[in-house]
C-alpha positions, 0 to 999 in steps of 0.5 A: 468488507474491511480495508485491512482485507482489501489491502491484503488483497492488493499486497498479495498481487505486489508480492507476487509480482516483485517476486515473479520479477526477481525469478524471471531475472535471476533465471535469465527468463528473457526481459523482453517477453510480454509478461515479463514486461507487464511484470516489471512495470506495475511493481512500482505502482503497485508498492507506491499503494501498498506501503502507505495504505498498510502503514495507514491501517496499522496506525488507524487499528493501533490509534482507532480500533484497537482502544474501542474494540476488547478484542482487537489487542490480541496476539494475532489481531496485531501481528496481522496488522504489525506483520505486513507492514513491518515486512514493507517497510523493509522492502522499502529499506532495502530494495530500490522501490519508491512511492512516487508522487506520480502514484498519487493517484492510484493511491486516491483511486484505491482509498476512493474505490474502497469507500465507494465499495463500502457505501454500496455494501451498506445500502444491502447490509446496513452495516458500517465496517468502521464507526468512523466511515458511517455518514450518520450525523454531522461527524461524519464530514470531520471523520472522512476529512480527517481521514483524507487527510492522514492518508495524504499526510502518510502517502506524502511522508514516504515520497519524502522518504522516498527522496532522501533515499534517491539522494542517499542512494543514487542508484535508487531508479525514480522512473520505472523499473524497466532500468533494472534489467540494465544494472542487474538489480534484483526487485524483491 
C-alpha cells in the first residue's frame, strides 16, 4: 500500500466534493439541504490535507524514489506524480481554499493512520513500501524523523502561504466555506 495511492484516494473525494459544492451552487440547489451543507463544510479540510500531502509525495519520489528506483523516471511515473500536484496548486492559486493551522491535525491524523496501516500490512506481508518506513535498524528513528519533520515543514509552508494570500486577497474566507453561499463565490 503506498501513500501515493492513499492520496489519490483522499483527492478523489476533495475533488468530488468541491465539485459537487460548486454544481449545487451554480444550479441554485438550495444551500440549506443536509448535503449540501456536509459538502461545503469538509471542502476545506479535506484541501488543507491534501494539497501538502500531495506536494509531499512528489517531493519524497522526486528526492527519494525516483534516484534509487530504475524505473521510476518514466513518462507515466512522474506525470502521475507532477499531475495532481501541479492541478492543486492551481486550486489553490485560484480559488479561495486555505490550509489552515486548525487543519494541522487531520493532516497528523492522516500521516499517522497511514503509518499505522503500513506497520499492520507489514505484520502479514513482510514487506516495507518504502525502504525508509522499515523499523529495522537504528536508521529508522532518523528517517521517520526526518519525515515528521518535512511533512510539518511543508503543512506549515502552505499555511504561510495561505496568509499572504488571505492579505494579498481579503475576500479570501479563513473560517469555513459556509460564508461562500453569501458572496456568491464558486469552490472548484
Amino acid at each position: 500500500l503506498y501513500f501515493t495511492q492513499l492520496s489519490y484516494a483522499l483527492q478523489t473525494v476533495f475533488w468530488t466534493s468541491a465539485t459537487s459544492v460548486s454544481l449545487a451552487q451554480h444550479f441554485g440547489v438550495r444551500q440549506q439541504l443536509r448535503w449540501v451543507k456536509l459538502l461545503r463544510r469538509i471542502v476545506q479540510p479535506l484541501f488543507a490535507m491534501c494539497l501538502p500531502v500531495s506536494v509531499l509525495v512528489s517531493l519524497i519520489f522526486l528526492i527519494l524514489l525516483a534516484p534509487t528506483t530504475p524505473h521510476a523516471l518514466s513518462f507515466d511515473s512522474v506525470s502521475q506524480h507532477a499531475a495532481n500536484t501541479c492541478c492543486l496548486l492551481v486550486e489553490f492559486g485560484i480559488s479561495r481554499l486555505l490550509v489552515l493551522r486548525d487543519h494541522l491535525p487531520l493532516f497528523v491524523g492522516f500521516t499517522v493512520a497511514y503509518v499505522v496501516l503500513v506497520w499492520c500490512n507489514y505484520s502479514v506481508s513482510h514487506r516495507w513500501p518504502y525502504f525508509f518506513l522499515s523499523l529495522d535498524g537504528a536508521a529508522a528513528i532518523v528517517w521517520y524523523m526526518t519525515m515528521m519533520l518535512s511533512s510539518l515543514a511543508v503543512f506549515a509552508a502552505f499555511v504561510g502561504a495561505s496568509r499572504i494570500k488571505n492579505r494579498c486577497f481579503p475576500d479570501t474566507h479563513t473560517s469555513s466555506l459556509t460564508d461562500m453561499s453569501q458572496h456568491g463565490a464558486s469552490l472548484a
